[in-house]
BAZAVEX-477236 format. One record per residue (C-alpha): residue in one letter; x, y, z; residue number from 1. Coordinates in pm, 1 decimal, padded with zeros to 6 digits. Layout:
residu	x	y	z	num
A	X	Y	Z	NUM $
...
//
This chain:
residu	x	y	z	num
X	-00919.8	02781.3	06255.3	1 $
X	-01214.1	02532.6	06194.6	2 $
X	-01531.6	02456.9	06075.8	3 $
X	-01777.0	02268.9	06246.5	4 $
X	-02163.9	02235.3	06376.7	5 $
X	-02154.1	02259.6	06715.9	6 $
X	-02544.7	02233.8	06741.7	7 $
X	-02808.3	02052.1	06511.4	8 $
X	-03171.9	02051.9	06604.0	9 $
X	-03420.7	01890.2	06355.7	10 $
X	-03799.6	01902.9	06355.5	11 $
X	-04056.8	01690.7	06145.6	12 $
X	-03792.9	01649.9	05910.8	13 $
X	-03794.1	01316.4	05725.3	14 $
X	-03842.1	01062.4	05981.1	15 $
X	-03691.9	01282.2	06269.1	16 $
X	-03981.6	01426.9	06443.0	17 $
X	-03732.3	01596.0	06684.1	18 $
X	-03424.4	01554.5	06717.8	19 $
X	-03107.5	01739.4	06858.7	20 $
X	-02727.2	01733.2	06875.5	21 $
X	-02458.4	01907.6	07055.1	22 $
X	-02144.2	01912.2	06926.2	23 $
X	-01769.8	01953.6	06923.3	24 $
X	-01532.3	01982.7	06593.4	25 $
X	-01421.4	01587.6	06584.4	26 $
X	-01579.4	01355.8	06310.6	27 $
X	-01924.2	01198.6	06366.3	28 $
X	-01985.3	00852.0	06366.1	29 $
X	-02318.1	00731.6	06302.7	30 $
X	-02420.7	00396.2	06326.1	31 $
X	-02743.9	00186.2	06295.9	32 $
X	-02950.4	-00031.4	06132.1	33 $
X	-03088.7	00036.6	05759.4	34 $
X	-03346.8	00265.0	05759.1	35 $
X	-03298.2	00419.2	06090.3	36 $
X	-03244.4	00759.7	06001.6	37 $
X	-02871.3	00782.4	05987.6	38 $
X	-02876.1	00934.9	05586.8	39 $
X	-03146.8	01164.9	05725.6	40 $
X	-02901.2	01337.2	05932.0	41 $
X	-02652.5	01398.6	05711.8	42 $
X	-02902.7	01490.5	05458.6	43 $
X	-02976.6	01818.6	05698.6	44 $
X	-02658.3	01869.1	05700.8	45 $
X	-02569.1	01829.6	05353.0	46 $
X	-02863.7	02178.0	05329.5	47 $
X	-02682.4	02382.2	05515.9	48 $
X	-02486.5	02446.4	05182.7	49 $
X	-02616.0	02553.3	04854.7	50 $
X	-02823.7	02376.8	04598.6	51 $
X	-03077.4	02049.9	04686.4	52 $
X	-02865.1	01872.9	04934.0	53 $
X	-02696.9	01505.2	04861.3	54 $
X	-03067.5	01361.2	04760.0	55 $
X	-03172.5	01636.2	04546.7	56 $
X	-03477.0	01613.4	04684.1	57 $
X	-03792.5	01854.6	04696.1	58 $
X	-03912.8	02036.5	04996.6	59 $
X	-04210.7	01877.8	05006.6	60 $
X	-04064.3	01526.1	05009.4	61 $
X	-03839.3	01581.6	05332.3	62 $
X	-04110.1	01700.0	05530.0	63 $
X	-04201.0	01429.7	05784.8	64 $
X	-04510.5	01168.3	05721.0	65 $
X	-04767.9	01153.6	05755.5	66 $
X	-04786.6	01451.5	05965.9	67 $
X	-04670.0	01679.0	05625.3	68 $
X	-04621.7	01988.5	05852.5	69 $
X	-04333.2	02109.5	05716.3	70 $
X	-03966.8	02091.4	05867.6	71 $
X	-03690.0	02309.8	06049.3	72 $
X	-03342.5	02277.4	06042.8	73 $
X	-03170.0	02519.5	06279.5	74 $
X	-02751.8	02489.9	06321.2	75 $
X	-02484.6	02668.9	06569.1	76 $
X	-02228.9	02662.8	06280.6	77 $
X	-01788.9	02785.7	06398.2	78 $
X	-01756.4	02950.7	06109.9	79 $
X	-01359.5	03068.8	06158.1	80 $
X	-01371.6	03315.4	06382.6	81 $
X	-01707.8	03360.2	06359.1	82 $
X	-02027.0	03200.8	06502.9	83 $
X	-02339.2	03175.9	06276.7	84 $
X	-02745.2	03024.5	06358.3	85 $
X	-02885.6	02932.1	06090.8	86 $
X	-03218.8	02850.7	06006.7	87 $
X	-03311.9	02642.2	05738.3	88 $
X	-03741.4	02590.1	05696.3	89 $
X	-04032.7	02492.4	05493.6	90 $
X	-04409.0	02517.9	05548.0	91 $
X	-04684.5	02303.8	05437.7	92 $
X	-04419.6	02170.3	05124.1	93 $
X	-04338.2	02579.1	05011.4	94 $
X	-03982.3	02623.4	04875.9	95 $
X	-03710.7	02637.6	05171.9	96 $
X	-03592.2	02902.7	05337.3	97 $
X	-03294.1	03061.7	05440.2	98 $
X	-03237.8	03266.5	05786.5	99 $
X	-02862.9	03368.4	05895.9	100 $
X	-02837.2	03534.2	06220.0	101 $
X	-03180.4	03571.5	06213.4	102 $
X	-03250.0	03746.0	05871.2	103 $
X	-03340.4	03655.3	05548.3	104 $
X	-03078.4	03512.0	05327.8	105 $
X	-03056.5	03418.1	04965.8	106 $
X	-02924.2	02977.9	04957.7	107 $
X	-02588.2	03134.6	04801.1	108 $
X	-02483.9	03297.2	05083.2	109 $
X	-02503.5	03004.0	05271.5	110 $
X	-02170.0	02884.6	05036.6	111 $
X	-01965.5	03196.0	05189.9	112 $
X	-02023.3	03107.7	05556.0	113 $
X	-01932.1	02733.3	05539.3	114 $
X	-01803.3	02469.6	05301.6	115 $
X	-01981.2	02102.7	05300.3	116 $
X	-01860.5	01818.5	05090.3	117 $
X	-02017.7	01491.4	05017.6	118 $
X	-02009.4	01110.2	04916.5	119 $
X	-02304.9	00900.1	04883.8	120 $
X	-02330.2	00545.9	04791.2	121 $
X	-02524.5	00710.5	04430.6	122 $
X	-02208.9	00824.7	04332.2	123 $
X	-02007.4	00537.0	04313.8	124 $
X	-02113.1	00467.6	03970.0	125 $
X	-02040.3	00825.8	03923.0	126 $
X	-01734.0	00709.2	03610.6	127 $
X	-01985.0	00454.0	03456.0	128 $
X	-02274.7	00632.0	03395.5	129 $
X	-02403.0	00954.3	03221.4	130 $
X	-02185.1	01306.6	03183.5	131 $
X	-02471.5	01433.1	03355.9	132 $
X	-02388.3	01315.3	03682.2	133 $
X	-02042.0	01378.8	03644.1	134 $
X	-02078.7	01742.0	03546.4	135 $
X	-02277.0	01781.2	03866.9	136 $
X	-01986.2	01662.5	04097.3	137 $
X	-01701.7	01877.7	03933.9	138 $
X	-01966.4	02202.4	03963.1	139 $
X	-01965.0	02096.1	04317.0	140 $
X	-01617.3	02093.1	04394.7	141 $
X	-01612.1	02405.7	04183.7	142 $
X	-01886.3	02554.1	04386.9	143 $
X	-01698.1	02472.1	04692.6	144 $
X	-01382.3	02681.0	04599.3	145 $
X	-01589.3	02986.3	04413.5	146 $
X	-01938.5	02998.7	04605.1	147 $
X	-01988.1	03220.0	04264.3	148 $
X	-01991.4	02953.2	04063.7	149 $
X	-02360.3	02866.7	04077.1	150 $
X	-02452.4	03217.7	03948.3	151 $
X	-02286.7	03166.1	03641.1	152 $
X	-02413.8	02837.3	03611.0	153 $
X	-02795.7	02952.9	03674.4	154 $
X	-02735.0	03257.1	03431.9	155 $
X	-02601.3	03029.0	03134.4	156 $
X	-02875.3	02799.5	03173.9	157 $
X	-03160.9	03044.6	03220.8	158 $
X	-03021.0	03200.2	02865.4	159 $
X	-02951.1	02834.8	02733.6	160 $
X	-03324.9	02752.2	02786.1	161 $
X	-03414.5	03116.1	02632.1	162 $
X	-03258.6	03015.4	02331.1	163 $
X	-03324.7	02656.6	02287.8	164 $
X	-03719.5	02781.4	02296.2	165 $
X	-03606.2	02992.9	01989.1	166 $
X	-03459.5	02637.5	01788.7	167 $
X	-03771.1	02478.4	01906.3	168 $
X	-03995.1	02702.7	01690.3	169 $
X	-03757.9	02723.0	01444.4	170 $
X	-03721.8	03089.0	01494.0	171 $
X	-03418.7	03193.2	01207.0	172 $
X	-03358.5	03580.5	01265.8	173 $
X	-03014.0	03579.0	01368.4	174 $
X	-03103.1	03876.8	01618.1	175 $
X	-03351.4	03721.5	01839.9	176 $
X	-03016.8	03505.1	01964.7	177 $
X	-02751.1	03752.4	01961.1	178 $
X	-02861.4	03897.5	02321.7	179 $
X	-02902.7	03537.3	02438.4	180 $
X	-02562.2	03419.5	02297.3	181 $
X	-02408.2	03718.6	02461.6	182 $
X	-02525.9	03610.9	02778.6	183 $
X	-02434.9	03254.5	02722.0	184 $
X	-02087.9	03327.2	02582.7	185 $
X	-02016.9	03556.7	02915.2	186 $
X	-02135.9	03321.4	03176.3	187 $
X	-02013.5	02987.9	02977.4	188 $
X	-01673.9	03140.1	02973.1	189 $
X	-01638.3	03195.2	03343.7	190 $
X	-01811.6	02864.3	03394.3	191 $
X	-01529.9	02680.4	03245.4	192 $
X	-01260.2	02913.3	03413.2	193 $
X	-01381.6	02819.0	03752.6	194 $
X	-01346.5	02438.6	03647.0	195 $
X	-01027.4	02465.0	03531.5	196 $
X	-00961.7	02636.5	03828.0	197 $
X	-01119.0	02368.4	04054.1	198 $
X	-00891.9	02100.8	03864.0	199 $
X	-00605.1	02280.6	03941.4	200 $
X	-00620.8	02300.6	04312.8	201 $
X	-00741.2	01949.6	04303.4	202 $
X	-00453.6	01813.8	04132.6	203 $
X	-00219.6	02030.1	04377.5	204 $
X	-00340.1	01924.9	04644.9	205 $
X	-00305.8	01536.5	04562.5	206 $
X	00024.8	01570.8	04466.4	207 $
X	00124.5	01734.3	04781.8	208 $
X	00003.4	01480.9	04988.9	209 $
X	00087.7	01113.0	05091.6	210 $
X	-00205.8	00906.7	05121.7	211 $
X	-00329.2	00556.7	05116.3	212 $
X	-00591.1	00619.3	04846.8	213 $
X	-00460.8	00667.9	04460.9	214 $
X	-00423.4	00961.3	04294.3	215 $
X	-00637.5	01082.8	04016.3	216 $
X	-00559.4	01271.9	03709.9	217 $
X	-00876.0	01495.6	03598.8	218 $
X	-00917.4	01678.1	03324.7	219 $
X	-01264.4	01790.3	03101.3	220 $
X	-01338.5	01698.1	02736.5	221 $
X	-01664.4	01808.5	02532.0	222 $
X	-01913.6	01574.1	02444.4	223 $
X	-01809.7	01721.8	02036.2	224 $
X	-01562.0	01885.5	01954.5	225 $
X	-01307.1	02126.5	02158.4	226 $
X	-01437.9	02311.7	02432.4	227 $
X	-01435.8	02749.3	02362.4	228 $
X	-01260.3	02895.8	02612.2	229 $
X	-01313.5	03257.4	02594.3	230 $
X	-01632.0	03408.6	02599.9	231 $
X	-01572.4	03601.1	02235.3	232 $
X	-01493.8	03196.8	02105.5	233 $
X	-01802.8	03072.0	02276.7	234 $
X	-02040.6	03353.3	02101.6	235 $
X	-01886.7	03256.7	01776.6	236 $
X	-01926.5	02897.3	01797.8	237 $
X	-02239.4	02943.4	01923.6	238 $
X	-02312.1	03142.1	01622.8	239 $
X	-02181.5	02892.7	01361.2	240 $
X	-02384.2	02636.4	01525.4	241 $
X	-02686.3	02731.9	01509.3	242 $
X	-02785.3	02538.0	01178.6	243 $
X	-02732.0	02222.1	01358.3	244 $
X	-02889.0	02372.6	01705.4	245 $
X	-03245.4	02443.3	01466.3	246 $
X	-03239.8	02029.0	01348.8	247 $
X	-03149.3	01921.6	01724.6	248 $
X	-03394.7	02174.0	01846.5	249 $
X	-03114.4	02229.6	02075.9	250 $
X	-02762.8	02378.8	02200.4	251 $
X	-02494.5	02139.0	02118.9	252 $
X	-02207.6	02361.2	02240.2	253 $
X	-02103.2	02491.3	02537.1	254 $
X	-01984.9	02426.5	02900.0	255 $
X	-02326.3	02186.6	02895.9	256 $
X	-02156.6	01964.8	02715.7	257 $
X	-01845.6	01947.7	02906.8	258 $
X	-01812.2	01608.5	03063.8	259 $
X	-01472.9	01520.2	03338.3	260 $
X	-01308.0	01210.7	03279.8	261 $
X	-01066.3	01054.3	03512.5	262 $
X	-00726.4	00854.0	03495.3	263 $
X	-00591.2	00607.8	03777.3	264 $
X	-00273.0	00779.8	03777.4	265 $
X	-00068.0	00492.7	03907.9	266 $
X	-00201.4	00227.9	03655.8	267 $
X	-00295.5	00536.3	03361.5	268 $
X	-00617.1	00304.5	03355.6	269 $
X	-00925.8	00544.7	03255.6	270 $
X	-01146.4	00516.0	03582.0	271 $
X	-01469.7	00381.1	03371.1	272 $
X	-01227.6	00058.7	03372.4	273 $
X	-01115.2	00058.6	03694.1	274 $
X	-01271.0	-00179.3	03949.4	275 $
X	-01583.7	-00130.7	04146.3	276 $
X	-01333.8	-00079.8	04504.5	277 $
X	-01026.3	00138.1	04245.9	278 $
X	-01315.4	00366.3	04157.9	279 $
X	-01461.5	00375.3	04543.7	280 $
X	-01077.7	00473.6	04626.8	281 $
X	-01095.2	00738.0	04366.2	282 $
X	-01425.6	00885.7	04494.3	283 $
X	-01251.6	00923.3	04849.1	284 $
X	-00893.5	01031.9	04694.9	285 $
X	-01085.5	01321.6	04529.4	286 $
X	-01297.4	01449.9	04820.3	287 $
X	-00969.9	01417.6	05056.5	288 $
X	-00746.5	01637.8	04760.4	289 $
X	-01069.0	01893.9	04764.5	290 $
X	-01107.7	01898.5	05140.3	291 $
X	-00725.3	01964.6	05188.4	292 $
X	-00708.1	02245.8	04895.0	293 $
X	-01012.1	02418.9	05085.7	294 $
X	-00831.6	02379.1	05423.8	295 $
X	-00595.0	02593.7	05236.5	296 $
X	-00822.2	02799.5	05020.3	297 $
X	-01121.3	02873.0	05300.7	298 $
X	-00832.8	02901.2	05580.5	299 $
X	-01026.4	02543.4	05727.9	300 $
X	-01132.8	02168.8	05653.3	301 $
X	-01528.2	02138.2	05514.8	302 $
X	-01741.5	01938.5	05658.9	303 $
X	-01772.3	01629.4	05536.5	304 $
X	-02034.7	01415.7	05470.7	305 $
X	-01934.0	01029.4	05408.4	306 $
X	-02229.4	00780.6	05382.9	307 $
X	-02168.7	00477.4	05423.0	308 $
X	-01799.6	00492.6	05337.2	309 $
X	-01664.9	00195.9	05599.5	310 $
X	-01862.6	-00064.3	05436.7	311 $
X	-01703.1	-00051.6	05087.7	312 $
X	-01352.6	-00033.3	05247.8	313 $
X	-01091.4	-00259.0	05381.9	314 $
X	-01015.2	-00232.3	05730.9	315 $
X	-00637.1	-00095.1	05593.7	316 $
X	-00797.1	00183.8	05409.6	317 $
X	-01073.4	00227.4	05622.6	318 $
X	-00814.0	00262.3	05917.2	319 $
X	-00606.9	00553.2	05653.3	320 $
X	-00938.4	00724.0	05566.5	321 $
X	-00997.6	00798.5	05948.6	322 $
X	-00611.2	00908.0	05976.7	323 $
X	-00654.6	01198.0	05715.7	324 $
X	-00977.6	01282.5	05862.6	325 $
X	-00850.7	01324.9	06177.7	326 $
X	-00505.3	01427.9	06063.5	327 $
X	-00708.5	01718.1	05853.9	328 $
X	-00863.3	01828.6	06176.6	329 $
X	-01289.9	01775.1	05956.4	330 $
X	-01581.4	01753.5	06119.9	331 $
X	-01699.6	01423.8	05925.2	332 $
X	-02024.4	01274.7	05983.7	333 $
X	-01996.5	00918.4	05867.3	334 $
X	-02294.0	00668.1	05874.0	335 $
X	-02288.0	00267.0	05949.9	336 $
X	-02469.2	00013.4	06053.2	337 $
X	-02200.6	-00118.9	06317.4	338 $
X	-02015.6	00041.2	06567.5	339 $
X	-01730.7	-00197.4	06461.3	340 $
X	-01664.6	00039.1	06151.3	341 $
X	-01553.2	00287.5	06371.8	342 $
X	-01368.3	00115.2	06614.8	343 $
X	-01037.2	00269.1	06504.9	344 $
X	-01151.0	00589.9	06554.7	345 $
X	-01177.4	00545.3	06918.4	346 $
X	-01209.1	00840.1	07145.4	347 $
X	-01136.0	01087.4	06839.4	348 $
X	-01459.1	01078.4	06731.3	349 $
X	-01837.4	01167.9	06894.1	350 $
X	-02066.9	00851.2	06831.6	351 $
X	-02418.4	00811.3	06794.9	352 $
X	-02664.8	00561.9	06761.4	353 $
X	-02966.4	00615.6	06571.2	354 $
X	-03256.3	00390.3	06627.0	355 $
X	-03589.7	00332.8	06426.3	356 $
X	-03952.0	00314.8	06618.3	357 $
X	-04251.6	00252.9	06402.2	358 $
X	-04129.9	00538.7	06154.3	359 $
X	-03945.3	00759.3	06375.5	360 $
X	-03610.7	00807.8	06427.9	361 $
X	-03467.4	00789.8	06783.4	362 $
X	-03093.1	00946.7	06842.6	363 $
X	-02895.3	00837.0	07157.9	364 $
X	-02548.0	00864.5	07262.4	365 $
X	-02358.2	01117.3	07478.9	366 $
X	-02350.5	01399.0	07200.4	367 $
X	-02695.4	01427.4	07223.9	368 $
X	-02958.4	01592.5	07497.3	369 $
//
């Protein structure tokens, strides 16, 4: 069974004024010069899965300029054994949305009809830099494996900001936040389930395979303290801290706080202190172990969505990287500026050219009509 576009048609979205791709289920590679319009792509791809796609970006920003008309996105998605269209649109900078099989669908069910994985060149600094970020990619991976995920996530936060508007205004009646730390407790609990969960399969699924990339040990630590793991712990230490929550003006427990750290396994050197090309190697490692456990878990490979990946790797591993790709039987859509990066690749994989004119993006290639 797979998963794979096997249509992509694009209008007056970023600088694709129209645009449209027939496919088949073997990776993508997309090549050009900077600023063509390859990240575009993969950006409209990266949509067709919950959340605000690999830029994060608003609506109104991915609408085309200066036109500002809004944008479509409409995909012919193999979905197992099933075929899906869906429609993905915003008008005049409104909130997108969300059509499957022609009706009205919520941007979480998009996460049970297909799986999409990423990695941009913004997260290679992913081990360096804030919790924040890092928090962010494991509730991705998590999201990919339990598509349920993001409504506990959305439900602890909505409470979280509930009750950090109470330590604000130094409200002090303890029952104004038992409700809220109810909530909080019950969603924070499953929140950290599902990660533990996601670190599971992603450590089985690295140490079941043989690759050219290291492994990674994961595991999550709390910015203070130990992390509750049961919803009636969570409500309690939630409780207790609310003294120090009112001089914060804040929460300072909870899954929020939860940051994932990472180990080069081989070397036991903490991946903050790896180099710049270990931690690249990492980044890949980690999105081959999660696209292999959700071959197994989803019953096929995501898609994957690799910008820029050739570039920051030698032609050994950039040779390996296509191998698994290949070997896992993804529809990856990789982006570079030279055809040369995918030379290996050969015949396994569709390619296409993308082309800048005076703002607008021109595809060409024989994938395309």
């Amino acid at each position: 069974m797979s998963l794979y576009l096997s249509e992509l048609t694009l209008s007056h979205f970023r600088s694709h004024k129209s645009a449209r791709l027939m496919l088949d289920a073997r990776p993508v590679a997309i090549h050009g010069p900077n600023g063509a319009g390859k990240t575009n792509l993969i950006e409209a791809v990266s949509l067709l899965s919950p959340g605000r796609g690999l830029r994060r970006a608003a609506a109104q920003d991915m609408a085309r300029r200066p036109e500002a008309l809004g944008w479509k996105i409409t995909a012919i998605l193999q979905s197992l054994h099933q075929v899906h269209e869906v429609e993905i649109v915003s008008e005049d900078g409104t909130a997108r949305q969300v059509r499957i099989d022609g009706k009205p669908a919520a941007q979480l069910a998009l996460g049970r009809i297909a799986r999409v994985l990423w990695l941009i060149p913004a997260m290679d600094r992913l081990w360096i830099e804030g919790a924040e970020g890092r928090r962010r990619f494991l509730d991705r991976m998590t999201m990919s494996f339990v598509p349920g995920h993001a409504d506990a996530v959305l439900a602890y936060e909505k409470a979280m900001r509930e009750r950090n508007r109470l330590l604000k205004d130094q409200v002090r009646d303890a029952h104004w936040y038992l409700a809220l730390e109810r909530q909080m407790a019950a969603a924070g609990a499953e929140m950290h389930a599902n990660r533990q969960q996601a670190l599971a399969l992603i450590a089985g699924a690295q140490m079941q395979a043989e690759t050219a990339f290291p492994t990674a040990e994961l595991g999550l630590t709390q910015t203070e303290g130990e992390m509750p793991e049961g919803a009636d712990d969570l409500r309690e230490a939630l409780a207790e801290s609310r003294f120090r929550d009112l001089v914060a003006g804040r929460t300072l427990v909870g899954p929020h706080r939860a940051d994932l750290y990472g180990v080069y396994a081989a070397k036991g050197v903490p991946a903050a202190e790896c180099s710049t090309g270990e931690q690249k190697a990492l980044l890949v490692s980690l999105i081959l172990a999660n696209a292999r456990a959700l071959a197994r878990d989803f019953g096929a490979p995501p898609i994957l969505l690799l910008d820029e990946v050739a570039a920051h790797l030698d032609a050994g591993r950039r040779a390996a990287l296509y191998d698994e790709v290949c070997g896992l039987g993804a529809q990856a859509w990789m982006t570079g500026t030279g055809p040369e990066l995918f030379a290996e690749l050969g015949d396994r994989a569709q390619h296409i050219h993308v082309t800048d004119t005076d703002g607008t993006s021109h595809i060409s290639e024989d994938a395309t009509s």
